[in-house]
C-alpha positions as CSV (number, residue, x, y, z in Angstrom):
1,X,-5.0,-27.6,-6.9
2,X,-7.3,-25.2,-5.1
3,X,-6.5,-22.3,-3.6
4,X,-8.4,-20.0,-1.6
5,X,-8.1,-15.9,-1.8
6,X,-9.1,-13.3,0.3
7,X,-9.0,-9.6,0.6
8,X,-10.9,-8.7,4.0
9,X,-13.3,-6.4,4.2
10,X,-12.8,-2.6,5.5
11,X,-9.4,-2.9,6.7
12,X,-7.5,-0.6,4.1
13,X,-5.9,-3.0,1.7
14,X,-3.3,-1.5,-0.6
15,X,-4.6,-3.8,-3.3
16,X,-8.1,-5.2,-3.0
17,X,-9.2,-2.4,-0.7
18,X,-11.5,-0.2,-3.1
19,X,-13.6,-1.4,-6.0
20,X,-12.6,-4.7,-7.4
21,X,-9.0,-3.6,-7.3
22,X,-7.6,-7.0,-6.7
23,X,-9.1,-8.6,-9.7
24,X,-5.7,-9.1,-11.8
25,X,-4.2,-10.2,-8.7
26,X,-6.7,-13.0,-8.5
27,X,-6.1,-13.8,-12.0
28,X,-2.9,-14.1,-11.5
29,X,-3.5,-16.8,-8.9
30,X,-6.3,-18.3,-10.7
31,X,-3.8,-18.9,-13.8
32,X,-1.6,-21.7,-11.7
33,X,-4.5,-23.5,-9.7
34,X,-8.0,-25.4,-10.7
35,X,-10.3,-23.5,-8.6
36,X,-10.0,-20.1,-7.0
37,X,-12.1,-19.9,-4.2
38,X,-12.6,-16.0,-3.5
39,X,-15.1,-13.8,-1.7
40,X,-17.5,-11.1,-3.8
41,X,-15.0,-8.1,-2.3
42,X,-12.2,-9.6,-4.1
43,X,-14.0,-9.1,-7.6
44,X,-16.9,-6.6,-7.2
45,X,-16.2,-3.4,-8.9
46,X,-20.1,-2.1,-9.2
47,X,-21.0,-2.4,-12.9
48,X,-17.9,-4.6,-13.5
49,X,-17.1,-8.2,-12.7
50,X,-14.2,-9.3,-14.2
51,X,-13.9,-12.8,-11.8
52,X,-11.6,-15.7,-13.6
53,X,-13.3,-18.1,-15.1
54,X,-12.5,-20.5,-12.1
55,X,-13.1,-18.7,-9.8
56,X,-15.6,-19.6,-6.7
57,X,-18.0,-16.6,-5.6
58,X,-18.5,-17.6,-2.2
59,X,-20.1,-14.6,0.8
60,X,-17.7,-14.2,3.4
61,X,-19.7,-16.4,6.4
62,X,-20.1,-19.3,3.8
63,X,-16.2,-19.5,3.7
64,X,-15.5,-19.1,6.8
65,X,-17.8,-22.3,7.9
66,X,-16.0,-23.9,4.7
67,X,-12.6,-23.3,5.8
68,X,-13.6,-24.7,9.4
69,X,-15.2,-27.9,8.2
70,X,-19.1,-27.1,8.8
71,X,-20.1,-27.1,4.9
72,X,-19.1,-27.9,1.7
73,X,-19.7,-26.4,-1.5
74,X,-21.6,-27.3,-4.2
75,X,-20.5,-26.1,-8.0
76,X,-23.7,-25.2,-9.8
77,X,-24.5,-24.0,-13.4
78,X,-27.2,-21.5,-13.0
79,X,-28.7,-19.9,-9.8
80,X,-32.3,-18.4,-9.3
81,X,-31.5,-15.2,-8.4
82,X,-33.5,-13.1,-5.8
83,X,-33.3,-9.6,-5.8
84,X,-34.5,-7.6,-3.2
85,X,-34.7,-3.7,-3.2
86,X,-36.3,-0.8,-1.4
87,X,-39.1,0.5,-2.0
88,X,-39.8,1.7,-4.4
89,X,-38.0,-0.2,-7.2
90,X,-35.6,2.4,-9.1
91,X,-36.2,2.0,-13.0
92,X,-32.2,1.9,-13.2
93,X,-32.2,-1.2,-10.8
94,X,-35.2,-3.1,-12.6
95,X,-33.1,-2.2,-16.0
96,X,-29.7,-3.5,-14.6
97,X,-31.6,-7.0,-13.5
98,X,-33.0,-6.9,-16.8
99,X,-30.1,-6.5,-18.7
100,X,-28.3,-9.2,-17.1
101,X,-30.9,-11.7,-17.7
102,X,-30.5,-10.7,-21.2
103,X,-27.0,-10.7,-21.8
104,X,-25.8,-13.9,-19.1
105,X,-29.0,-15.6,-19.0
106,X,-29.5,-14.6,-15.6
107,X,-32.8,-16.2,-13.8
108,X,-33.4,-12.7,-11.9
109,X,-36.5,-11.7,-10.2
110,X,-37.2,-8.3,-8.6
111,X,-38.8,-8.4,-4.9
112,X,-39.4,-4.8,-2.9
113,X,-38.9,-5.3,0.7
114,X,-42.0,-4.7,3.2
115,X,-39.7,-3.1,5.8
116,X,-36.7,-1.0,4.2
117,X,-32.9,-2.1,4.7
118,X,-31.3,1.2,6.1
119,X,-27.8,1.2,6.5
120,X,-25.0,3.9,7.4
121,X,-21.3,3.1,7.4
122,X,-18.7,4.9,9.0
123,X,-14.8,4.2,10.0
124,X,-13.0,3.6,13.1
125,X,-9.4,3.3,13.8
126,X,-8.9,3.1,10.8
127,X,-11.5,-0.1,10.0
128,X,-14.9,0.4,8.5
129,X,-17.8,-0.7,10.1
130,X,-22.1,0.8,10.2
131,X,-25.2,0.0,11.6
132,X,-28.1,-1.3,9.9
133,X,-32.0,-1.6,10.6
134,X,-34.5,-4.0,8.9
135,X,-32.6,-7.2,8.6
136,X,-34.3,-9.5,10.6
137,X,-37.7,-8.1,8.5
138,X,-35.6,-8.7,5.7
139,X,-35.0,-12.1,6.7
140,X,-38.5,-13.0,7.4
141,X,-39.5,-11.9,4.3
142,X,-37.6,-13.9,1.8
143,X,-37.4,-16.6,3.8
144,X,-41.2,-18.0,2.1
145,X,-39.5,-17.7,-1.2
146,X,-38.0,-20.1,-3.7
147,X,-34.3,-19.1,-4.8
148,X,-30.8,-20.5,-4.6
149,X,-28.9,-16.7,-3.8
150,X,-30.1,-13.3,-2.9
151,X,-29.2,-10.0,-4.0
152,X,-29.6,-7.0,-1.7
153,X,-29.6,-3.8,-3.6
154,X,-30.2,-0.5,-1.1
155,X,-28.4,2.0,-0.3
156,X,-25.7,3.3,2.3
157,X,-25.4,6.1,4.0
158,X,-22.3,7.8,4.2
159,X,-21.3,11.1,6.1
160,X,-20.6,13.3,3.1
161,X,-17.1,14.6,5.0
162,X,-16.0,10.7,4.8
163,X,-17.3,10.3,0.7
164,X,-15.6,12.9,-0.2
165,X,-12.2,12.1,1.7
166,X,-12.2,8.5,0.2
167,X,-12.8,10.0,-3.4
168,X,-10.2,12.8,-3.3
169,X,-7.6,10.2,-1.8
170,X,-7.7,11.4,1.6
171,X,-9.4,8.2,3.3
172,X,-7.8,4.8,2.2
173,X,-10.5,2.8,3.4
174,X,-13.7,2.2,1.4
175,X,-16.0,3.7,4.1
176,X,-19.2,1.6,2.5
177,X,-17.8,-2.1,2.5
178,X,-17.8,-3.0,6.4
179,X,-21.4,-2.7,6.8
180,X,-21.9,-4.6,3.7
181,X,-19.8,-7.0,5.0
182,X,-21.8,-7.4,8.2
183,X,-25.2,-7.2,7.3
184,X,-24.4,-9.8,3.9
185,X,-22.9,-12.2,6.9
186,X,-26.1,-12.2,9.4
187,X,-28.6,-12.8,5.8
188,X,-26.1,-15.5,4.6
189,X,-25.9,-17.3,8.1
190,X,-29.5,-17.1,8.7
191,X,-30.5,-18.6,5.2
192,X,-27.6,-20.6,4.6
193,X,-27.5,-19.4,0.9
194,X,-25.0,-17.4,-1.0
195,X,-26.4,-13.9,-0.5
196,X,-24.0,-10.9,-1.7
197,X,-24.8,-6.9,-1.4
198,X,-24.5,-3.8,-3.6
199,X,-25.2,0.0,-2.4
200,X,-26.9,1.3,-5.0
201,X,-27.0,5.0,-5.2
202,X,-28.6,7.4,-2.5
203,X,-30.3,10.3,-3.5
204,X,-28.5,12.3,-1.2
205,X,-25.8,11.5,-3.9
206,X,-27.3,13.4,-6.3
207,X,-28.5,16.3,-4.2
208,X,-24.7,17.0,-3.1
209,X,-23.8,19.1,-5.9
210,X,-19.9,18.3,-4.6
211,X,-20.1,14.4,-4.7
212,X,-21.7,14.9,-7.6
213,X,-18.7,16.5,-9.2
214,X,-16.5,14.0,-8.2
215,X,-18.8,11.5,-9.3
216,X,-19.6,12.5,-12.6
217,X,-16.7,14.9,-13.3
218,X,-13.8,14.6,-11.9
219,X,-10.7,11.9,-12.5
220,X,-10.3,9.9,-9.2
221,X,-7.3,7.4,-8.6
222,X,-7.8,4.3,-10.7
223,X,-8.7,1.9,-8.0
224,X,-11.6,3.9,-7.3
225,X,-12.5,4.7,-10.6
226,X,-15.0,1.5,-11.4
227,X,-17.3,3.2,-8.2
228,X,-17.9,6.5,-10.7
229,X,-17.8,4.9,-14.1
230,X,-20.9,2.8,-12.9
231,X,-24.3,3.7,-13.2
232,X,-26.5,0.9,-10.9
233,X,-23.3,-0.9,-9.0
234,X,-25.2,-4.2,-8.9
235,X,-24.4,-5.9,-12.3
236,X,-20.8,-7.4,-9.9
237,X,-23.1,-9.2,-7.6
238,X,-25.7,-10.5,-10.0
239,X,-22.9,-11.9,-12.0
240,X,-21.0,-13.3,-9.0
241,X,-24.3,-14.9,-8.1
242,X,-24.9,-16.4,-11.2
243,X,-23.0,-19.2,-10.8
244,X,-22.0,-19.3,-6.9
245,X,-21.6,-22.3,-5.3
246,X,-24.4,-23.4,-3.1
247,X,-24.0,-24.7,0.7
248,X,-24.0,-29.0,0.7
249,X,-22.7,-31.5,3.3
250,X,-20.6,-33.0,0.8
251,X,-18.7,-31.6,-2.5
252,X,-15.8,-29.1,-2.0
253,X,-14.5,-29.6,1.1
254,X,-11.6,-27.7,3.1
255,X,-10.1,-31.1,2.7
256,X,-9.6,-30.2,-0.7
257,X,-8.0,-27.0,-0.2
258,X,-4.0,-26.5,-0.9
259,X,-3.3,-22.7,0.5
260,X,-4.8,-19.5,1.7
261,X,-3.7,-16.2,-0.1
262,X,-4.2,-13.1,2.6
263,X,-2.6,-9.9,2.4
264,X,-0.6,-8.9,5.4
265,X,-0.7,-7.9,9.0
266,X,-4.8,-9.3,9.0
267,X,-6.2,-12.2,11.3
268,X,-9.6,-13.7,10.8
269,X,-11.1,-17.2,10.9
270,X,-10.1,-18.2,7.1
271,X,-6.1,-17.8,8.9
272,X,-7.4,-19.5,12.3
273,X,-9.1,-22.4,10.5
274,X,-5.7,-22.7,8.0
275,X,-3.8,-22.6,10.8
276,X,-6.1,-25.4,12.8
277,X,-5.7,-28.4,9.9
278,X,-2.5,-27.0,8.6
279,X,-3.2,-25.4,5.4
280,X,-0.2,-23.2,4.3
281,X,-1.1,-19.6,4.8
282,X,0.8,-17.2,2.3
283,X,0.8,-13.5,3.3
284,X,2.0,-11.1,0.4
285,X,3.8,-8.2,2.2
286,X,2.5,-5.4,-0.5
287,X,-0.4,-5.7,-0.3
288,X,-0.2,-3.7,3.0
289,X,-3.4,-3.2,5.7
290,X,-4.4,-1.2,8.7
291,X,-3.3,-4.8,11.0
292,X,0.1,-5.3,12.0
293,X,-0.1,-9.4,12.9
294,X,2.6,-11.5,12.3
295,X,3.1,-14.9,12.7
296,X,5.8,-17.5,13.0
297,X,3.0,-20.4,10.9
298,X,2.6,-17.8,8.0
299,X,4.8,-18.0,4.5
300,X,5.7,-14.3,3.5
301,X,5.9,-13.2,0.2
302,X,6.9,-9.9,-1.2
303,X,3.9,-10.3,-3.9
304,X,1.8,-11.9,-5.8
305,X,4.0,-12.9,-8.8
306,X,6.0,-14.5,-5.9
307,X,2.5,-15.9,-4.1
308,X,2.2,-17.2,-7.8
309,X,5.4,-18.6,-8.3
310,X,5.5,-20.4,-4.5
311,X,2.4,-21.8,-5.4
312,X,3.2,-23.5,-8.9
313,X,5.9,-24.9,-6.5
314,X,3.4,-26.6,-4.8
315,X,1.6,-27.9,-7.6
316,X,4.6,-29.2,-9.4
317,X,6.2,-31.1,-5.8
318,X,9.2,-28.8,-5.8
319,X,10.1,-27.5,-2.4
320,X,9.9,-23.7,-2.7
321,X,13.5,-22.8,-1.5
322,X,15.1,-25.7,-3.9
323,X,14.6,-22.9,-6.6
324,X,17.0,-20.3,-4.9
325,X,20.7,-20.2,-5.4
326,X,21.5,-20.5,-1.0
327,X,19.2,-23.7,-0.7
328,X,21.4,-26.3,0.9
């Protein structure tokens, strides 16, 4: 049984929506199905990775085109590993590549872009979204270079009024994961490679003696807490990458997909494409968004011990409601 699992981008998830957040959740759903097929937002927590051992790392584009029929993936055992920084290289960001080819055997190499990757993000109604410069340079570049999956380590620019909201508990949305989102989607398409993104940190971090605090002294809500325990924030994407699945006209195929996990009140293509070939849908009402869609083809749970529990329903043949006392 496979089983895809998403927690989209930006949009103010109650579980999911900050650092990694939605990790147990996705071990939860991991535990009753072969493969978990998730997105890096799911499990990136900065300097923590914590995906099941199962699990799927596939960028957002890649499993959209998956989900539709374009592609298929490919399991793999090892992945060269690009990584591709500003100039110029931080120490901390050579040492974090470093210490993950020492300690998961990582096949990492260090690349400085030419043209740096500048990016702000910002939020808007309530959905976070940014800007960024220097992709297509960034594209060009790597594009003459042998590697299976591509790290982007830069930073991103946040107003400081918006940090500091999101850290004190004032802003539910993660202000720096939309442009991420959008700028890992346009390198992914263009290269047709697993490519994921991790905002190491800006220097205007450390000249904002306030952020700082919060950073380095102050107790934030748990959810947020793996973004200030973490020195470098990109050891969750060069262990995602590790091992993520490569593009491939053949292998894993939506064919061989049994359900789509989604929090509520969100619509993207993954729903559009389950929807299209009939893939069950199953939206798990507490896990709560900025969205308000609803719809008739969608199986609602209350959460995910019950997305869980309808699921091992499916895998054992058992018609969910035959399990409840009223079914008739």
């Amino acid at each position: 049984m496979n089983v895809v699992f998403i927690i989209p981008t930006g949009v103010g998830c109650a579980i999911g929506g900050h650092a990694g957040d939605a990790t147990p959740a996705a071990k939860l759903i991991a535990s009753v199905c072969d493969k978990l097929i998730l997105h890096p937002n799911v499990v990136n927590a900065s300097d923590i990775n914590e995906q099941p051992p199962n699990a799927l790392y596939v960028e957002g584009s890649m499993l959209d085109r998956f989900l539709e029929g374009s592609i298929g993936l490919q399991e793999v055992r090892n992945n060269k590993v690009l990584v591709v920084v500003n100039p110029p290289a931080k120490p901390e960001t050579i040492n974090a590549v470093n210490a993950a080819r020492t300690t998961i055997g990582l096949d990492a190499h260090v690349t400085v872009l030419e043209t740096p990757l500048t990016m702000e993000g910002w939020i808007v109604n309530g959905v976070a979204s940014g800007e960024a410069t220097g992709v297509q340079e960034l594209i060009d570049q790597v594009s003459v270079y042998q590697f299976d999956a591509l790290a982007i380590a830069t930073p991103i620019d946040v107003a400081n009024r918006i940090a500091l909201d999101y850290f004190r508990g004032q802003q539910s949305v993660n202000p720096w994961g939309g442009i991420e989102a959008i700028v890992s989607r346009k390198v992914s398409e263009a290269l047709n490679k697993p490519v994921a993104h991790a905002p190491v940190e800006s220097d205007d971090t450390k000249d904002d003696s306030e952020l700082f605090d919060i950073l380095y002294k102050e107790i934030v809500h748990a959810r947020k807490a793996p973004e200030v325990c973490s020195n470098c924030y990109i050891h969750c994407i060069l262990k995602g990458l590790h091992k993520a699945p490569r593009v491939t006209r053949a292998g894993l195929t939506f064919k061989d997909v049994d359900a789509l996990v989604s929090p509520v009140g969100c619509i993207g293509r993954p729903h559009h494409a389950c929807f299209e070939v009939g893939i069950p849908v199953i939206a798990v009402e507490e896990n709560t968004t900025s969205g308000t869609f609803r719809d008739s083809r969608i199986i609602y749970v209350q959460n995910y011990w019950e997305a869980a529990g309808y699921l091992s329903c499916i895998r054992a043949g058992i018609v969910p409601r035959s399990t409840r006392s009223d079914y008739v």
